[in-house]
PAKEMI-497537 format. One record per atom (N, C-alpha, C): atom name; x, y, z. Coordinates in steps of 0.001 Angstrom, whole numbers, plus 500000, padded with zeros to 6 digits. Example, Ala and Ser with C-alpha at 12.3 -4.5 7.8 and 13.67 -1.06 7.14 Angstrom:
! residues 2
at, px, py, pz
N, 513190, 494310, 507800
CA, 512300, 495500, 507800
C, 513200, 496700, 507800
N, 512850, 497750, 507080
CA, 513670, 498940, 507140
C, 512900, 500030, 507870
***
This chain:
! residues 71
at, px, py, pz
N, 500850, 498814, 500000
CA, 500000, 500000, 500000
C, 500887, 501237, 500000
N, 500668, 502189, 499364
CA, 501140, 502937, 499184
C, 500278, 504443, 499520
N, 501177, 505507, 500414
CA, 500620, 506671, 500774
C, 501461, 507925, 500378
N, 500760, 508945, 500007
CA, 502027, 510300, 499896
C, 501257, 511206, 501053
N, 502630, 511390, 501907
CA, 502533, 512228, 502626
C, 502845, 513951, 502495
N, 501860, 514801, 502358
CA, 502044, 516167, 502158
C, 502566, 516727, 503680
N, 503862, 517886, 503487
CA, 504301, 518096, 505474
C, 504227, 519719, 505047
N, 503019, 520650, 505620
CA, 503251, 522006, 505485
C, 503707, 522278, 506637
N, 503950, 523839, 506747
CA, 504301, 524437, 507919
C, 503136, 525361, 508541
N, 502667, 525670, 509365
CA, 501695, 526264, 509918
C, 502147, 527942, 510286
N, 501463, 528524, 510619
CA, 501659, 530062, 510964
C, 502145, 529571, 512903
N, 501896, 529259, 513368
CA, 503108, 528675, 514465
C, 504845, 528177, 514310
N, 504683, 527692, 512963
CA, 506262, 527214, 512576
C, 505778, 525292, 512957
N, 505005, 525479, 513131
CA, 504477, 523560, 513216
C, 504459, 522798, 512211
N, 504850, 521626, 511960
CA, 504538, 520691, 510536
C, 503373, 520124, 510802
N, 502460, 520280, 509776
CA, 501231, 519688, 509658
C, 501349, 518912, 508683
N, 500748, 517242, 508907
CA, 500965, 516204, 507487
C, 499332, 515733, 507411
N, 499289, 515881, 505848
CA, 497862, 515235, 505383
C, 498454, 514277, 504605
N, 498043, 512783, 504800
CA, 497771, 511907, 503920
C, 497424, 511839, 502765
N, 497492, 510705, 501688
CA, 496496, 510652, 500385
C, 496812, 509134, 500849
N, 495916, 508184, 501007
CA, 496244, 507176, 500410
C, 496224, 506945, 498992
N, 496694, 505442, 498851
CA, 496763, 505118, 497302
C, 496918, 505955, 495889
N, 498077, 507077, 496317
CA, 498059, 507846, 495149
C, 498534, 507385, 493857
N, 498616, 508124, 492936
CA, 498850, 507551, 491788
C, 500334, 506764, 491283
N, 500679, 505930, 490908
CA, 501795, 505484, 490172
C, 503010, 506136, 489825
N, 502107, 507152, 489124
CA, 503034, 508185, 488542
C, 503026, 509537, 488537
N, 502620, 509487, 489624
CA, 502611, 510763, 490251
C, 503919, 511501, 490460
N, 504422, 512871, 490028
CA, 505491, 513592, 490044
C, 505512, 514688, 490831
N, 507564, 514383, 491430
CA, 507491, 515664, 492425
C, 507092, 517248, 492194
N, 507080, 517228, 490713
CA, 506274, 518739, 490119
C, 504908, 518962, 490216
N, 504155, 517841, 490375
CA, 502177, 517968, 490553
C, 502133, 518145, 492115
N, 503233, 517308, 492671
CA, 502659, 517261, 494141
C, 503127, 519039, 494279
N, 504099, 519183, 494369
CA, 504406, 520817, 494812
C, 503719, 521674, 494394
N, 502893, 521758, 493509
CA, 501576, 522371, 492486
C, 500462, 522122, 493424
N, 500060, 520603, 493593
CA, 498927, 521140, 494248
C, 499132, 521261, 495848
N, 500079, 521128, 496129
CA, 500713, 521442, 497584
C, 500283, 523486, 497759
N, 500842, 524262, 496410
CA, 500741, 525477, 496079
C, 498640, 525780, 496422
N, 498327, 524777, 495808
CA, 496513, 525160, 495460
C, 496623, 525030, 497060
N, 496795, 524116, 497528
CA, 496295, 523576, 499232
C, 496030, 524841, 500059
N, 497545, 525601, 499988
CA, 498305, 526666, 500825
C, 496985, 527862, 500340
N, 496908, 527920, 499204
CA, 495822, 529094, 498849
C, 494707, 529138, 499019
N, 493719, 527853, 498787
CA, 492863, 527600, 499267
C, 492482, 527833, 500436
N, 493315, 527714, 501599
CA, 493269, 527686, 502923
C, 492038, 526792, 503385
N, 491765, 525550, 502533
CA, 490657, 524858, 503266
C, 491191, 523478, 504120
N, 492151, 523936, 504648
CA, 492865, 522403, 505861
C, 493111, 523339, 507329
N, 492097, 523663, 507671
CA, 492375, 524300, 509223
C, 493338, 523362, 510139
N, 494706, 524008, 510876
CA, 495190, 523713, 511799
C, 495457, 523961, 512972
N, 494802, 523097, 514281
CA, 495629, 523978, 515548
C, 496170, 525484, 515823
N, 497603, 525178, 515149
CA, 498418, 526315, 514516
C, 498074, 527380, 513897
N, 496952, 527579, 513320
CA, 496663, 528116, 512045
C, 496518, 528122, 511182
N, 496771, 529259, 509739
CA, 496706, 528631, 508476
C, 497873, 527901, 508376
N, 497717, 527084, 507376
CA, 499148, 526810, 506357
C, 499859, 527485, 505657
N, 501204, 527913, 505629
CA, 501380, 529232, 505127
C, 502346, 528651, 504071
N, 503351, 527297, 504480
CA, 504203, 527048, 503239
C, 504968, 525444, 503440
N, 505635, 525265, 502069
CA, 505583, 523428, 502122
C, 506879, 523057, 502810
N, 506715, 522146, 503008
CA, 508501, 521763, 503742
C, 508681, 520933, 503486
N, 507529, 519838, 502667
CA, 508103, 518410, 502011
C, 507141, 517332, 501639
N, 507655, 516327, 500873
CA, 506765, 515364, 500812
C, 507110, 513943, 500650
N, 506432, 512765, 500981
CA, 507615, 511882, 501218
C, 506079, 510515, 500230
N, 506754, 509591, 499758
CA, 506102, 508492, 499324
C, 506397, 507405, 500028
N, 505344, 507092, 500420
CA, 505745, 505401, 501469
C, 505069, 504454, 500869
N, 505769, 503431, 500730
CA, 505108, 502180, 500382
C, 505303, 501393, 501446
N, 504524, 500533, 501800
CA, 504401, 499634, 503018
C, 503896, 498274, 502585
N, 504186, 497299, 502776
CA, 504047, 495825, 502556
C, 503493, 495435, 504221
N, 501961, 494732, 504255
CA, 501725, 494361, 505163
C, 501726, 492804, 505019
N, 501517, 492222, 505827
CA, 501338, 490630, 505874
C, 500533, 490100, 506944
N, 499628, 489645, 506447
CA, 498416, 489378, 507961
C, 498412, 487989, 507602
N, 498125, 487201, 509012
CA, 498162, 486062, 509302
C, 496244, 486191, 510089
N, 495528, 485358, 509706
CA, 494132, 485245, 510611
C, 494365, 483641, 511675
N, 494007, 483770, 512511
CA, 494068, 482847, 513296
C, 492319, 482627, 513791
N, 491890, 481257, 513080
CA, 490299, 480985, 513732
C, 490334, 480971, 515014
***
């Protein structure tokens, strides 16, 4: 499974991270910083902190789980 993590900075100086699960394949570090840009303007992700004022990063995780069920 795979998640991209968006990390802004808040008007406190705080990192705030929103999830996406299952983003796209081929998704590029130029779309994410684009709509990372719409996010910040929009101002529709209220934080604690405040607004979101600017990006500080973004990271792609893939994770391999393995479940075992026991009746």
């Amino acid at each position: 499974m795979k998640t991209l993590e968006l990390q802004f900075v808040n008007e406190e100086g705080k990192t705030v991270r929103l999830s996406v699960d299952a983003p796209r394949d081929d998704v590029t570090e130029t779309q994410v910083a684009n709509v990372m840009d719409v996010i910040i303007a929009a101002n529709v992700f209220p934080s604690s902190g405040g607004d979101l004022i600017a990006k500080k990063g973004a990271r792609l995780i893939d994770t391999t789980v393995t479940q075992w069920t026991f009746a």
